[in-house]
C-alpha positions as CSV (number, residue, x, y, z in Angstrom):
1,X,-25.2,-56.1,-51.9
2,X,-22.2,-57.1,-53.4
3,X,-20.9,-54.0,-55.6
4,X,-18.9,-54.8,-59.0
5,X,-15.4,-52.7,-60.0
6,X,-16.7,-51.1,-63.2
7,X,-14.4,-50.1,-66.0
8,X,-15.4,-47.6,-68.8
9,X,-14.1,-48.8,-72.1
10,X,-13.9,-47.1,-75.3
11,X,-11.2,-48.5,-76.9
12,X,-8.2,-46.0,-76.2
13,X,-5.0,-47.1,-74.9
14,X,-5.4,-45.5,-72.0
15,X,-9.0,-47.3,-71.3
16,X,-7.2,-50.8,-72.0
17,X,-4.8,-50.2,-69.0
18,X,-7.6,-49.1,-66.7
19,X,-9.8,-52.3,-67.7
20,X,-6.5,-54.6,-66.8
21,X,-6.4,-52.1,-63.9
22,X,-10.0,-52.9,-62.8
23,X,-9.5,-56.4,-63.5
24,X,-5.6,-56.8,-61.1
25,X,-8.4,-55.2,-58.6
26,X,-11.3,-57.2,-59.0
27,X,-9.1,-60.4,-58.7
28,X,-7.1,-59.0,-55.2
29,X,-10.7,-58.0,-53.6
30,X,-12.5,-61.1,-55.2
31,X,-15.1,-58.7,-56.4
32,X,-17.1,-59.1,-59.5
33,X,-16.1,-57.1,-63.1
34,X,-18.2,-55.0,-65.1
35,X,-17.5,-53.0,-68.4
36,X,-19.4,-50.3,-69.7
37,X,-19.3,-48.6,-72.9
38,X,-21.4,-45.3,-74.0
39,X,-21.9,-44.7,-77.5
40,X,-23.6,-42.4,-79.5
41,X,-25.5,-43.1,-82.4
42,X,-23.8,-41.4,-85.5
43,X,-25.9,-40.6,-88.4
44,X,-23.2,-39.4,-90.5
45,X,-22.5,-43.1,-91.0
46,X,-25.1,-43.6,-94.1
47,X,-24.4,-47.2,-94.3
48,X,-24.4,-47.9,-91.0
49,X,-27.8,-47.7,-89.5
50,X,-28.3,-47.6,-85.9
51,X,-28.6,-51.9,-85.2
52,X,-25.2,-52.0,-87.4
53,X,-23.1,-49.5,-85.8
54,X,-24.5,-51.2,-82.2
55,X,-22.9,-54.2,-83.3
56,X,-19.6,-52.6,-84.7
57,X,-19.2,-51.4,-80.8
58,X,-20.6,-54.6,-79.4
59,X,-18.2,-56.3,-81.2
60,X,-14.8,-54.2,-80.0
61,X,-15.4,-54.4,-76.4
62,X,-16.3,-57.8,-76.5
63,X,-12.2,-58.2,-77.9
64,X,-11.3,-55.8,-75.1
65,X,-13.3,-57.6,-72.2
66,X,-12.6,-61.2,-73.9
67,X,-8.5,-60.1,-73.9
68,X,-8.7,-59.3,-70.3
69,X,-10.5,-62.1,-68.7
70,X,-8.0,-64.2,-70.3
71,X,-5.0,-62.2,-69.0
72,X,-7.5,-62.7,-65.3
73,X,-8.5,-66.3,-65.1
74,X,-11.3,-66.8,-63.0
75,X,-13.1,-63.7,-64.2
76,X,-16.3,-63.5,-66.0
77,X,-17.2,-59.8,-66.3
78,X,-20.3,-58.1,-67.2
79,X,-21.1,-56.2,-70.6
80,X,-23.2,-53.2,-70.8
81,X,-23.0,-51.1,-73.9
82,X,-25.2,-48.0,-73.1
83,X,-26.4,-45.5,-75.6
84,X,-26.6,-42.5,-74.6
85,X,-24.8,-39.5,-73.0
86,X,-21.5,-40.4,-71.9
87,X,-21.6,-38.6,-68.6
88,X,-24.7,-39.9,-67.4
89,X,-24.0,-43.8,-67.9
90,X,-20.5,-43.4,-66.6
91,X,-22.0,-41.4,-63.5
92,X,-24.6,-44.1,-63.2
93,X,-22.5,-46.4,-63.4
94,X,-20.3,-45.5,-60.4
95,X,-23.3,-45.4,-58.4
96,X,-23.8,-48.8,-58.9
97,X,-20.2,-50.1,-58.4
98,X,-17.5,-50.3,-55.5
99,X,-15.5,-47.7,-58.0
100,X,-15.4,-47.1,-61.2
101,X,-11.8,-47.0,-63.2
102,X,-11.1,-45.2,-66.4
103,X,-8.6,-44.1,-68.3
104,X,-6.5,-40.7,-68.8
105,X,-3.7,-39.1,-70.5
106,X,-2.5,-36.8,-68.1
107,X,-0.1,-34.2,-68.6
108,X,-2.6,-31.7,-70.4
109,X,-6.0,-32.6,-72.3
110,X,-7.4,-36.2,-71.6
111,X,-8.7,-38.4,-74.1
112,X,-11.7,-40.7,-74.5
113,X,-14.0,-41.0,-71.8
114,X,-12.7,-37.7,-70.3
115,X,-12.4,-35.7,-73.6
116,X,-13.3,-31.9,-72.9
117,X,-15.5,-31.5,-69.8
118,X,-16.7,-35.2,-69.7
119,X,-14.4,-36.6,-67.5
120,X,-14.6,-33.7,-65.2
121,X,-18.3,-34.3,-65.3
122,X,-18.5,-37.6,-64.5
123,X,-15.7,-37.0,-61.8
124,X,-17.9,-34.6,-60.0
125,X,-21.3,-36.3,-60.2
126,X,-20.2,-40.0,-59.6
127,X,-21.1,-40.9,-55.6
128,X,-18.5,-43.1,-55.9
129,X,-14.7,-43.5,-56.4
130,X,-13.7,-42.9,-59.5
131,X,-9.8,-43.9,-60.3
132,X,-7.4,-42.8,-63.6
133,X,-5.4,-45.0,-65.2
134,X,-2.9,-43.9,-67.7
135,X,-1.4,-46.0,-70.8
136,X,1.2,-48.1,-70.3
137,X,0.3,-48.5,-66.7
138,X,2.0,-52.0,-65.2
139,X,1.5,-54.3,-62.2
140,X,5.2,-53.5,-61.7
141,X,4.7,-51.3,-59.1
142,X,2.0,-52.5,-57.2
143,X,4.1,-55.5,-56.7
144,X,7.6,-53.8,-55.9
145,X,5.9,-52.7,-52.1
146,X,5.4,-48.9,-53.2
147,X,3.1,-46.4,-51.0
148,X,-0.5,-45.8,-51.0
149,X,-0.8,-42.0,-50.9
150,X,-3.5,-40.4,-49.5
151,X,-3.8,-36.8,-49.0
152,X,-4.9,-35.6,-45.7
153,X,-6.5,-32.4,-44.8
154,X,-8.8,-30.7,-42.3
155,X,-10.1,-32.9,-39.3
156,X,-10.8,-36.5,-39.5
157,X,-14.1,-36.1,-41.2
158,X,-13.2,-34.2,-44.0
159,X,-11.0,-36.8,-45.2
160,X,-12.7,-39.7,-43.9
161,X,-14.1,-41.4,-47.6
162,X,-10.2,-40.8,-48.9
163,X,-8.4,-42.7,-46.0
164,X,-10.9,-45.9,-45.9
165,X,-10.4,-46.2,-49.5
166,X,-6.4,-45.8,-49.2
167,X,-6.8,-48.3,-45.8
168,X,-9.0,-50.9,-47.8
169,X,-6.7,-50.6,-51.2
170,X,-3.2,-51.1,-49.2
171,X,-4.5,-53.7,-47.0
172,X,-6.0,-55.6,-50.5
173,X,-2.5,-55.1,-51.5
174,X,-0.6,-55.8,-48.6
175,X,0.9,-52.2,-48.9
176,X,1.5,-49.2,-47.4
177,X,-0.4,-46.2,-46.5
178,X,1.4,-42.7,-46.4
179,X,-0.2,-40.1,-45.5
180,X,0.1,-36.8,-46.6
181,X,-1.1,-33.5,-45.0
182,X,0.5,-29.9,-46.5
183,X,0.0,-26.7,-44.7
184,X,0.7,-23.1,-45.1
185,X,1.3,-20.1,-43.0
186,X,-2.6,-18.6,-42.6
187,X,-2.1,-15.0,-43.4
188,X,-2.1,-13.3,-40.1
189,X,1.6,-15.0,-39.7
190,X,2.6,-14.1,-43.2
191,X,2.3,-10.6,-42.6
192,X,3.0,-10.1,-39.0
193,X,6.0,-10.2,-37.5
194,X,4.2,-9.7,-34.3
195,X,2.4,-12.9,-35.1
196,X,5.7,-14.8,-36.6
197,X,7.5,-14.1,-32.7
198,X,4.5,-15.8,-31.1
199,X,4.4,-18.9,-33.7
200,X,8.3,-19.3,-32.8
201,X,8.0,-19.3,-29.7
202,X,5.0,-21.9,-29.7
203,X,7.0,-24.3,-31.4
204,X,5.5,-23.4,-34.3
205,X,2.9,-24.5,-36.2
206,X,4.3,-28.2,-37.7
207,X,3.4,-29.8,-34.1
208,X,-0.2,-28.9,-34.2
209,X,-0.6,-30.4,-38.0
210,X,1.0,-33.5,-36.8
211,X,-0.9,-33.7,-34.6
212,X,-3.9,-33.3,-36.8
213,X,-2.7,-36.1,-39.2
214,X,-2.0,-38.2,-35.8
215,X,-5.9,-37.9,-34.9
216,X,-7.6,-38.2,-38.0
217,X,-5.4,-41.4,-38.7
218,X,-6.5,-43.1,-35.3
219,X,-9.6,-44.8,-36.6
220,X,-8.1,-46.3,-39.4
221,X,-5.2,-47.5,-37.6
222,X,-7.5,-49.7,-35.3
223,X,-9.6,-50.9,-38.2
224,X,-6.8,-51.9,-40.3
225,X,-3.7,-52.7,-37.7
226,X,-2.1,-55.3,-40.5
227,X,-1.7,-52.2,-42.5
228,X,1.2,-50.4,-42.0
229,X,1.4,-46.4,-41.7
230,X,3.3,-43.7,-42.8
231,X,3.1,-39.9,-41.9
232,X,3.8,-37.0,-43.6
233,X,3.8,-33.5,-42.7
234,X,5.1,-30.7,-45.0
235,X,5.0,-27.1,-45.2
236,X,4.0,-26.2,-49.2
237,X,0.3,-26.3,-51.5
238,X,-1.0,-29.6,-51.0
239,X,-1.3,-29.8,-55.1
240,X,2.6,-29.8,-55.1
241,X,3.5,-32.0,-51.7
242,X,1.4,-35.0,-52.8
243,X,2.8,-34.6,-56.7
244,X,6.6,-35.0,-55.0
245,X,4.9,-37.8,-52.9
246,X,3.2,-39.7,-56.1
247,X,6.5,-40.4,-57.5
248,X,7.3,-42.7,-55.0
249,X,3.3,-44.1,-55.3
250,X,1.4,-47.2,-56.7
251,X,-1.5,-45.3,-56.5
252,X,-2.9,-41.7,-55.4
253,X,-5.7,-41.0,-53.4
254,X,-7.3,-37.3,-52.5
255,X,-10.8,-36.6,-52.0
256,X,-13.3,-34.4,-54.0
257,X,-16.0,-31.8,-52.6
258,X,-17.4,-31.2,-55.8
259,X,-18.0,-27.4,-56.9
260,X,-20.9,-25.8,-58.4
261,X,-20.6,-23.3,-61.2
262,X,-22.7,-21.6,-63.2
263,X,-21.3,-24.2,-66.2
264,X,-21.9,-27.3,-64.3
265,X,-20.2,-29.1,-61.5
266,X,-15.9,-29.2,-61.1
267,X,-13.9,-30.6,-59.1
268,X,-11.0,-29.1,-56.7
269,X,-8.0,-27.5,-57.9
270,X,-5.7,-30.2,-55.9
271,X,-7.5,-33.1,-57.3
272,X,-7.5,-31.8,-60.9
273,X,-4.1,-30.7,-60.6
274,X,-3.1,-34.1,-59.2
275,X,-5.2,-36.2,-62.5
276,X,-3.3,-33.9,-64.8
277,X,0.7,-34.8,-63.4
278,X,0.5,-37.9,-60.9
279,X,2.4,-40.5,-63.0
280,X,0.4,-43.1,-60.8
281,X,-3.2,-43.9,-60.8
282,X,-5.1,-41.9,-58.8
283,X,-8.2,-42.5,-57.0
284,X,-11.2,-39.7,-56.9
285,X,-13.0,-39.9,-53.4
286,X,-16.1,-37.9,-52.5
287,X,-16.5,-37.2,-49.6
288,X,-19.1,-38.9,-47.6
Protein backbone atom coordinates (compact mmCIF):
# COMPACT_ATOMS: atom_id res chain seq x y z
CA UNK A 1 0.00 0.00 0.00
CA UNK A 2 1.15 3.14 -1.13
CA UNK A 3 1.05 5.63 1.93
CA UNK A 4 0.15 9.51 1.23
CA UNK A 5 2.41 12.63 2.97
CA UNK A 6 -0.40 14.14 4.99
CA UNK A 7 -0.41 17.78 5.98
CA UNK A 8 -2.73 19.18 8.79
CA UNK A 9 -4.11 22.60 7.70
CA UNK A 10 -5.84 25.08 9.60
CA UNK A 11 -5.03 28.08 8.09
CA UNK A 12 -2.08 29.51 10.17
CA UNK A 13 1.04 30.67 8.71
CA UNK A 14 2.82 28.24 10.06
CA UNK A 15 0.39 25.32 8.62
CA UNK A 16 0.86 27.06 4.96
CA UNK A 17 4.65 26.40 5.16
CA UNK A 18 4.20 22.83 6.30
CA UNK A 19 1.51 22.08 3.41
CA UNK A 20 4.26 23.61 0.80
CA UNK A 21 6.56 21.46 2.98
CA UNK A 22 4.55 18.23 2.46
CA UNK A 23 4.01 19.06 -0.97
CA UNK A 24 8.42 19.87 -1.92
CA UNK A 25 8.25 16.17 -0.28
CA UNK A 26 5.58 14.53 -1.93
CA UNK A 27 6.95 15.74 -5.34
CA UNK A 28 10.91 14.43 -4.47
CA UNK A 29 9.43 10.89 -3.18
CA UNK A 30 6.64 10.91 -5.98
CA UNK A 31 4.27 10.03 -3.29
CA UNK A 32 0.69 11.03 -3.23
CA UNK A 33 -0.68 14.41 -1.09
CA UNK A 34 -3.34 14.53 1.39
CA UNK A 35 -4.73 17.53 3.63
CA UNK A 36 -6.63 17.29 6.54
CA UNK A 37 -8.47 19.65 8.47
CA UNK A 38 -10.35 19.17 12.01
CA UNK A 39 -12.91 21.42 12.95
CA UNK A 40 -15.18 21.84 15.62
CA UNK A 41 -18.60 22.74 15.33
CA UNK A 42 -19.21 26.19 17.10
CA UNK A 43 -22.53 26.95 18.34
CA UNK A 44 -21.72 30.38 19.40
CA UNK A 45 -22.08 31.21 15.68
CA UNK A 46 -26.03 31.78 15.65
CA UNK A 47 -26.20 32.34 12.04
CA UNK A 48 -24.04 29.91 11.05
CA UNK A 49 -25.57 26.55 11.56
CA UNK A 50 -23.60 23.47 11.40
CA UNK A 51 -23.89 22.67 7.06
CA UNK A 52 -22.76 26.60 6.84
CA UNK A 53 -19.82 26.83 8.97
CA UNK A 54 -18.74 23.20 7.15
CA UNK A 55 -18.68 25.09 4.15
CA UNK A 56 -16.96 28.27 5.42
CA UNK A 57 -13.94 25.67 6.35
CA UNK A 58 -14.48 23.68 3.19
CA UNK A 59 -14.04 26.56 1.32
CA UNK A 60 -10.54 27.95 3.01
CA UNK A 61 -8.63 24.85 2.63
CA UNK A 62 -9.73 24.32 -0.71
CA UNK A 63 -7.73 28.09 -1.41
CA UNK A 64 -4.89 26.54 0.70
CA UNK A 65 -4.69 23.07 -1.12
CA UNK A 66 -5.71 24.80 -4.58
CA UNK A 67 -2.55 27.57 -3.90
CA UNK A 68 -0.20 24.70 -3.37
CA UNK A 69 -0.90 22.23 -6.17
CA UNK A 70 -0.32 25.11 -8.35
CA UNK A 71 2.97 26.20 -6.80
CA UNK A 72 3.46 21.71 -7.30
CA UNK A 73 2.44 20.87 -10.74
CA UNK A 74 1.68 17.38 -11.12
CA UNK A 75 -0.02 17.14 -7.79
CA UNK A 76 -3.61 16.40 -7.11
CA UNK A 77 -4.02 16.05 -3.32
CA UNK A 78 -6.64 14.71 -1.33
CA UNK A 79 -9.22 16.72 0.91
CA UNK A 80 -10.53 15.48 4.14
CA UNK A 81 -12.17 18.04 6.48
CA UNK A 82 -12.87 15.94 9.73
CA UNK A 83 -15.05 17.02 12.51
CA UNK A 84 -14.19 16.21 15.40
CA UNK A 85 -11.40 16.18 18.08
CA UNK A 86 -8.35 17.54 16.74
CA UNK A 87 -6.02 15.07 18.27
CA UNK A 88 -7.74 12.12 17.19
CA UNK A 89 -8.06 12.85 13.28
CA UNK A 90 -4.55 14.25 13.26
CA UNK A 91 -3.34 10.89 15.20
CA UNK A 92 -5.39 8.96 12.71
CA UNK A 93 -4.32 10.46 10.20
CA UNK A 94 -0.54 9.70 10.65
CA UNK A 95 -1.45 6.23 10.97
CA UNK A 96 -2.62 6.28 7.62
CA UNK A 97 0.24 8.24 5.98
CA UNK A 98 4.12 7.90 5.24
CA UNK A 99 4.32 11.09 7.84
CA UNK A 100 2.37 13.52 8.62
CA UNK A 101 3.70 17.48 8.58
CA UNK A 102 2.36 20.33 10.52
CA UNK A 103 3.09 23.46 11.53
CA UNK A 104 4.75 25.21 14.71
CA UNK A 105 5.95 28.36 16.14
CA UNK A 106 8.69 27.37 18.09
CA UNK A 107 10.44 29.36 20.52
CA UNK A 108 7.70 29.09 23.38
CA UNK A 109 3.87 28.25 22.91
CA UNK A 110 2.80 26.71 19.49
CA UNK A 111 -0.08 27.69 17.64
CA UNK A 112 -2.89 26.01 15.64
CA UNK A 113 -2.77 22.45 15.40
CA UNK A 114 -0.40 22.22 18.40
CA UNK A 115 -2.19 24.91 20.66
CA UNK A 116 -1.92 23.83 24.45
CA UNK A 117 -1.41 20.06 24.82
CA UNK A 118 -2.70 19.13 21.27
CA UNK A 119 0.33 19.01 19.50
CA UNK A 120 2.02 17.21 22.16
CA UNK A 121 -0.90 14.78 22.01
CA UNK A 122 -0.91 14.09 18.69
CA UNK A 123 3.00 13.92 18.72
CA UNK A 124 2.93 11.10 21.17
CA UNK A 125 -0.02 9.02 19.91
CA UNK A 126 0.76 9.20 16.09
CA UNK A 127 2.57 5.64 14.94
CA UNK A 128 4.02 7.58 12.52
CA UNK A 129 6.51 10.45 11.79
CA UNK A 130 5.29 13.47 12.56
CA UNK A 131 7.44 16.61 11.16
CA UNK A 132 7.21 20.70 12.29
CA UNK A 133 7.39 23.18 10.07
CA UNK A 134 7.75 26.75 11.07
CA UNK A 135 6.54 30.09 9.12
CA UNK A 136 8.52 31.36 6.72
CA UNK A 137 10.16 28.07 6.15
CA UNK A 138 11.96 28.04 2.39
CA UNK A 139 13.29 25.40 -0.07
CA UNK A 140 16.45 27.50 0.25
CA UNK A 141 18.07 25.33 2.29
CA UNK A 142 17.20 22.04 1.21
CA UNK A 143 18.74 23.04 -1.97
CA UNK A 144 21.98 24.75 -0.77
CA UNK A 145 23.46 20.82 0.20
CA UNK A 146 22.75 21.36 4.17
CA UNK A 147 22.89 18.16 6.67
CA UNK A 148 20.25 15.85 7.62
CA UNK A 149 20.62 15.55 11.38
CA UNK A 150 19.73 12.79 13.14
CA UNK A 151 20.31 12.24 16.71
CA UNK A 152 21.78 8.98 17.74
CA UNK A 153 21.64 7.27 21.02
CA UNK A 154 21.76 3.91 22.77
CA UNK A 155 22.53 0.84 20.53
CA UNK A 156 21.38 0.49 16.97
CA UNK A 157 17.88 -0.43 17.83
CA UNK A 158 16.97 2.21 19.92
CA UNK A 159 17.39 4.59 17.16
CA UNK A 160 16.69 2.49 14.34
CA UNK A 161 13.02 4.27 13.14
CA UNK A 162 15.09 7.82 13.39
CA UNK A 163 18.11 6.81 11.17
CA UNK A 164 15.85 5.10 8.19
CA UNK A 165 13.81 8.14 8.10
CA UNK A 166 17.08 10.53 8.11
CA UNK A 167 18.69 7.76 5.43
CA UNK A 168 15.42 7.74 3.23
CA UNK A 169 14.91 11.81 3.49
CA UNK A 170 18.79 12.68 2.56
CA UNK A 171 18.91 10.11 -0.14
CA UNK A 172 15.29 11.68 -1.61
CA UNK A 173 17.31 14.77 -1.35
CA UNK A 174 20.47 13.83 -2.43
CA UNK A 175 21.87 15.16 1.02
CA UNK A 176 23.64 14.40 3.78
CA UNK A 177 23.25 12.49 6.93
CA UNK A 178 25.06 13.65 10.15
CA UNK A 179 24.83 11.89 12.80
CA UNK A 180 24.76 12.96 16.12
CA UNK A 181 25.40 11.03 19.42
CA UNK A 182 25.98 13.28 22.97
CA UNK A 183 27.17 11.60 26.04
CA UNK A 184 27.97 12.41 29.57
CA UNK A 185 30.11 11.22 32.32
CA UNK A 186 27.67 8.36 34.13
CA UNK A 187 28.04 9.35 37.80
CA UNK A 188 30.42 6.87 39.15
CA UNK A 189 33.20 9.00 37.10
CA UNK A 190 31.72 12.30 38.15
CA UNK A 191 32.34 11.65 41.62
CA UNK A 192 35.29 9.45 41.78
CA UNK A 193 38.56 10.30 41.25
CA UNK A 194 39.35 6.78 41.64
CA UNK A 195 37.13 6.13 38.74
CA UNK A 196 38.35 9.40 36.61
CA UNK A 197 42.27 7.71 36.85
CA UNK A 198 40.91 4.54 35.34
CA UNK A 199 38.74 6.29 32.47
CA UNK A 200 42.17 8.25 31.65
CA UNK A 201 43.95 5.74 31.40
CA UNK A 202 41.46 3.72 29.13
CA UNK A 203 41.48 6.27 26.72
CA UNK A 204 38.53 7.51 27.96
CA UNK A 205 35.28 7.15 27.24
CA UNK A 206 34.89 9.19 23.56
CA UNK A 207 36.33 5.93 21.77
CA UNK A 208 33.75 3.56 23.08
CA UNK A 209 30.68 6.16 21.87
CA UNK A 210 32.31 6.31 18.57
CA UNK A 211 32.30 3.33 18.35
CA UNK A 212 28.66 3.05 19.27
CA UNK A 213 27.63 5.65 16.53
CA UNK A 214 30.12 3.46 14.13
CA UNK A 215 27.87 0.29 14.78
CA UNK A 216 24.51 1.40 14.88
CA UNK A 217 25.27 3.36 11.51
CA UNK A 218 26.49 0.14 9.72
CA UNK A 219 23.17 -1.01 8.43
CA UNK A 220 22.19 2.05 7.00
CA UNK A 221 25.36 2.64 5.39
CA UNK A 222 24.94 -0.62 3.30
CA UNK A 223 21.28 0.12 2.51
CA UNK A 224 21.86 3.50 1.40
CA UNK A 225 25.79 3.68 0.07
CA UNK A 226 24.82 6.78 -2.45
CA UNK A 227 24.13 8.60 0.74
CA UNK A 228 26.91 10.18 2.23
CA UNK A 229 27.68 10.09 6.10
CA UNK A 230 28.74 12.20 8.75
CA UNK A 231 29.72 11.45 12.43
CA UNK A 232 29.49 13.23 15.35
CA UNK A 233 30.51 12.56 18.71
CA UNK A 234 30.33 15.18 21.60
CA UNK A 235 30.59 15.26 25.15
CA UNK A 236 27.33 17.59 26.53
CA UNK A 237 23.05 16.88 26.94
CA UNK A 238 21.98 15.66 23.81
CA UNK A 239 19.00 18.45 23.90
CA UNK A 240 21.90 21.05 23.52
CA UNK A 241 24.56 19.10 21.00
CA UNK A 242 21.86 18.51 18.35
CA UNK A 243 20.39 22.35 18.91
CA UNK A 244 24.24 23.62 17.91
CA UNK A 245 24.06 20.94 15.14
CA UNK A 246 20.48 22.13 13.75
CA UNK A 247 21.90 25.35 12.75
CA UNK A 248 23.80 23.99 10.20
CA UNK A 249 20.50 21.55 9.26
CA UNK A 250 17.71 21.30 6.55
CA UNK A 251 15.97 19.21 8.62
CA UNK A 252 16.15 17.56 12.25
CA UNK A 253 15.41 14.20 13.09
CA UNK A 254 15.36 12.48 16.83
CA UNK A 255 13.20 9.83 17.92
CA UNK A 256 10.26 9.61 20.47
CA UNK A 257 9.52 6.88 23.19
CA UNK A 258 6.41 8.32 24.22
CA UNK A 259 5.76 8.82 28.09
CA UNK A 260 2.77 7.97 30.08
CA UNK A 261 1.58 10.31 32.78
CA UNK A 262 -1.13 10.38 34.89
CA UNK A 263 -2.41 13.60 32.34
CA UNK A 264 -1.95 11.75 29.21
CA UNK A 265 0.87 10.74 27.06
CA UNK A 266 4.29 13.34 26.49
CA UNK A 267 6.94 13.10 24.72
CA UNK A 268 10.80 13.27 25.74
CA UNK A 269 12.51 16.22 27.08
CA UNK A 270 15.18 16.18 24.06
CA UNK A 271 12.58 15.97 21.40
CA UNK A 272 10.38 18.74 23.05
CA UNK A 273 13.22 20.72 23.72
CA UNK A 274 14.44 20.36 20.18
CA UNK A 275 10.46 21.40 18.52
CA UNK A 276 10.67 24.41 20.80
CA UNK A 277 14.39 25.97 19.39
CA UNK A 278 15.52 23.92 16.11
CA UNK A 279 15.16 26.77 13.50
CA UNK A 280 14.82 23.72 10.98
CA UNK A 281 12.09 21.37 10.60
CA UNK A 282 12.17 18.63 12.62
CA UNK A 283 11.04 15.18 12.18
CA UNK A 284 9.26 13.16 15.28
CA UNK A 285 10.19 9.32 14.92
CA UNK A 286 8.71 6.70 17.17
CA UNK A 287 10.42 4.18 17.72
CA UNK A 288 9.59 0.92 16.11
Amino acid sequence: MTRPITAGVDGSEESLAALDWAAREAVRRGLPLRVVHAWRYTEQLATADRSAQHGWVSDGVTRAVRGAAERHRGLDPAVDVVEGDPVHALARAASEAEMLVLGSRGHGPVVGFLLGSVGQQVIAEASRPVVLVRAGDEPAAEAAGRDVVVGQQGDGDDSAAALRFAFETAAARRATVRAVRAWTLPPVFAYSPGSLKLLDDAGGLEPYEKEALSEALKPWRERFPGVPVAEQVEMGSAGQVLLEAAGRAQLMVVGRRAQRTAVGARIGSVAHGVLHHAGCPVAVVPHD
